[in-house]
C-alpha positions in Angstrom: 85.9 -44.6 17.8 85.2 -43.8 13.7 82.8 -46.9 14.4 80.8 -45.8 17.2 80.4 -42.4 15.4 78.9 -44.0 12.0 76.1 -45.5 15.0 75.7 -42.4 16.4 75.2 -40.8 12.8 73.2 -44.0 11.5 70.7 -43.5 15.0 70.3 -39.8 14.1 69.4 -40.7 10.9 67.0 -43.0 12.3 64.9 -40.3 14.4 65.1 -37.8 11.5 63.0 -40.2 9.5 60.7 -41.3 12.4 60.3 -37.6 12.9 59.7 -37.0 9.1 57.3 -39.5 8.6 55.6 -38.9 11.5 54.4 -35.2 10.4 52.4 -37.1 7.7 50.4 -39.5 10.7 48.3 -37.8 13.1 48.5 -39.7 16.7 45.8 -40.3 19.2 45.4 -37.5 22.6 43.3 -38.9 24.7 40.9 -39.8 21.5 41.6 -36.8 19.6 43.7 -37.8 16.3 46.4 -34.9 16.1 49.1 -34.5 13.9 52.5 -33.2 15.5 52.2 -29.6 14.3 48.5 -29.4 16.1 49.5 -30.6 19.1 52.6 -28.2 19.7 50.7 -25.6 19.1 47.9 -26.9 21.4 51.2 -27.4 24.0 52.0 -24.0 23.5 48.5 -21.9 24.2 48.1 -25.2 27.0 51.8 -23.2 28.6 50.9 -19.7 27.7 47.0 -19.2 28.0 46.1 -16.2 26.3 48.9 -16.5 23.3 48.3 -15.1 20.0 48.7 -16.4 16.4 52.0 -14.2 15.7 53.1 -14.8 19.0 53.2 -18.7 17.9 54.0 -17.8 14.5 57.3 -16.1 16.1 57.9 -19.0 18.7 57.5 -21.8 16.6 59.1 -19.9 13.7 56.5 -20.9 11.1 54.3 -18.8 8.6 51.4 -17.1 9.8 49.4 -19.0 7.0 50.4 -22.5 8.6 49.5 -20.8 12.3 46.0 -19.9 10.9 45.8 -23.2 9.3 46.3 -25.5 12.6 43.9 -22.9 15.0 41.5 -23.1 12.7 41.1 -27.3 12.7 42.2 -27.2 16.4 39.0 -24.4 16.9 37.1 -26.9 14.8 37.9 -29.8 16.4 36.6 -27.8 19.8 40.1 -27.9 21.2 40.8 -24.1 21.6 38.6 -20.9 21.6 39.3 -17.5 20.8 38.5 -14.5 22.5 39.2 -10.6 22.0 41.7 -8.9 23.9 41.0 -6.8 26.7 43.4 -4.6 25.2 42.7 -4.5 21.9 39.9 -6.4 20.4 41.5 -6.5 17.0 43.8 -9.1 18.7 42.3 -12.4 19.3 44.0 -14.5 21.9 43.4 -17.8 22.5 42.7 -20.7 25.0 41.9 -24.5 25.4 38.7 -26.4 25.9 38.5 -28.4 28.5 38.4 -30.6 25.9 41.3 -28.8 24.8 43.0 -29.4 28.2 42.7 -33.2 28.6 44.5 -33.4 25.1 47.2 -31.4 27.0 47.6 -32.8 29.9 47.4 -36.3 27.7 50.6 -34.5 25.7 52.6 -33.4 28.8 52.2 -36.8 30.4 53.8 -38.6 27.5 56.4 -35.7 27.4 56.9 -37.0 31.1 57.3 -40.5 30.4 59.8 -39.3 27.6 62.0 -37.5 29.8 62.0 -40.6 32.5 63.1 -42.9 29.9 65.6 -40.4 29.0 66.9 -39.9 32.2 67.3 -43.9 33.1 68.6 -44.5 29.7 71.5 -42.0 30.4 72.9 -42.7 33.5 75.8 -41.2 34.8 76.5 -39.3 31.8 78.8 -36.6 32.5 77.5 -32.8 31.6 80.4 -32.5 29.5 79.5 -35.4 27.7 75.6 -33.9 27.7 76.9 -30.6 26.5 78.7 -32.5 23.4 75.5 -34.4 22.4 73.6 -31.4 22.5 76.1 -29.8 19.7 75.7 -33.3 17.7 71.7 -32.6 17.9 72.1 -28.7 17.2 74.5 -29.6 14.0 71.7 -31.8 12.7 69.2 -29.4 13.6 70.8 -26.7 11.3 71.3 -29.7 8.5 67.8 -30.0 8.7 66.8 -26.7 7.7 69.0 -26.4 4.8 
C-alpha cells in the first residue's frame, strides 16, 4: 500500500511541475499563442459575457494588477472588447471577439477531450474512491499555496 502511495505522490509531483512550467509557455488556440492565465480568463468572460475585472479578480482570486495585465494583451491581441455598463458607465464590462470566441470554443473542446480521457481512464471508480482523490488534490492544492 506505502508503495502505491509514494506513485501517487511521485505522479502529483509530476503535474505540479507540468503545470508550473507550463505558466512560463504560452500554447496555441486555434493560432492564437496564449499562456494559461490568458486563456482562463478568456474561458471565464467566454461563460459569463459581460463579467468585470474585479468580478475575475474575485473568481480567480488574483490581484487586480495581474487582471488588468492579461485584459489588456487579450484586448490587444483583439480577443476581448470592453464596453460601459448600462448601469454604470464607470464599470467596464467585457466580452469576446469573434475572434475571441473561436479561441474559446478551441479551449472548451480540449477541456472536452480532457474530461473523456478522464472518464475512460477511470472506469468503475467508486464515488467513494472519487471523493478520496478529490481530498488528495485539495491537500496539494493548499500545499501549493503556501
Amino acid at each position: 500500500m506505502n508503495n502505491e502511495i509514494e506513485k501517487l505522490s511521485a505522479a502529483f509531483k509530476r503535474m505540479i511541475h507540468v503545470l508550473t512550467a507550463g505558466n512560463n509557455r504560452p500554447s496555441d488556440y486555434a493560432g492564437i499563442m496564449l499562456f494559461r492565465a490568458e486563456v482562463h480568463i478568456l474561458e471565464l468572460i467566454g461563460k459569463n459575457p459581460g463579467i468585470t475585472s474585479s468580478a475575475i479578480t474575485a473568481k480567480m482570486n488574483v490581484t487586480k494588477g495581474a487582471v488588468s495585465q492579461i485584459t489588456a494583451k487579450l484586448f490587444a491581441k483583439n480577443l476581448i472588447i470592453k464596453s460601459p455598463s448600462i448601469h454604470d458607465i464607470k464599470t467596464l464590462e467585457l466580452y469576446l471577439t469573434d475572434k475571441g470566441k473561436e479561441v474559446f470554443i478551441c479551449h472548451e473542446t480540449r477541456e472536452r477531450a480532457l474530461k473523456k480521457r478522464i472518464i475512460s481512464e477511470a472506469g468503475n471508480i467508486k464515488p467513494e474512491e472519487i471523493n478520496r482523490l478529490i481530498s488528495i488534490v485539495d491537500v496539494m492544492t493548499v500545499f501549493m499555496k503556501d
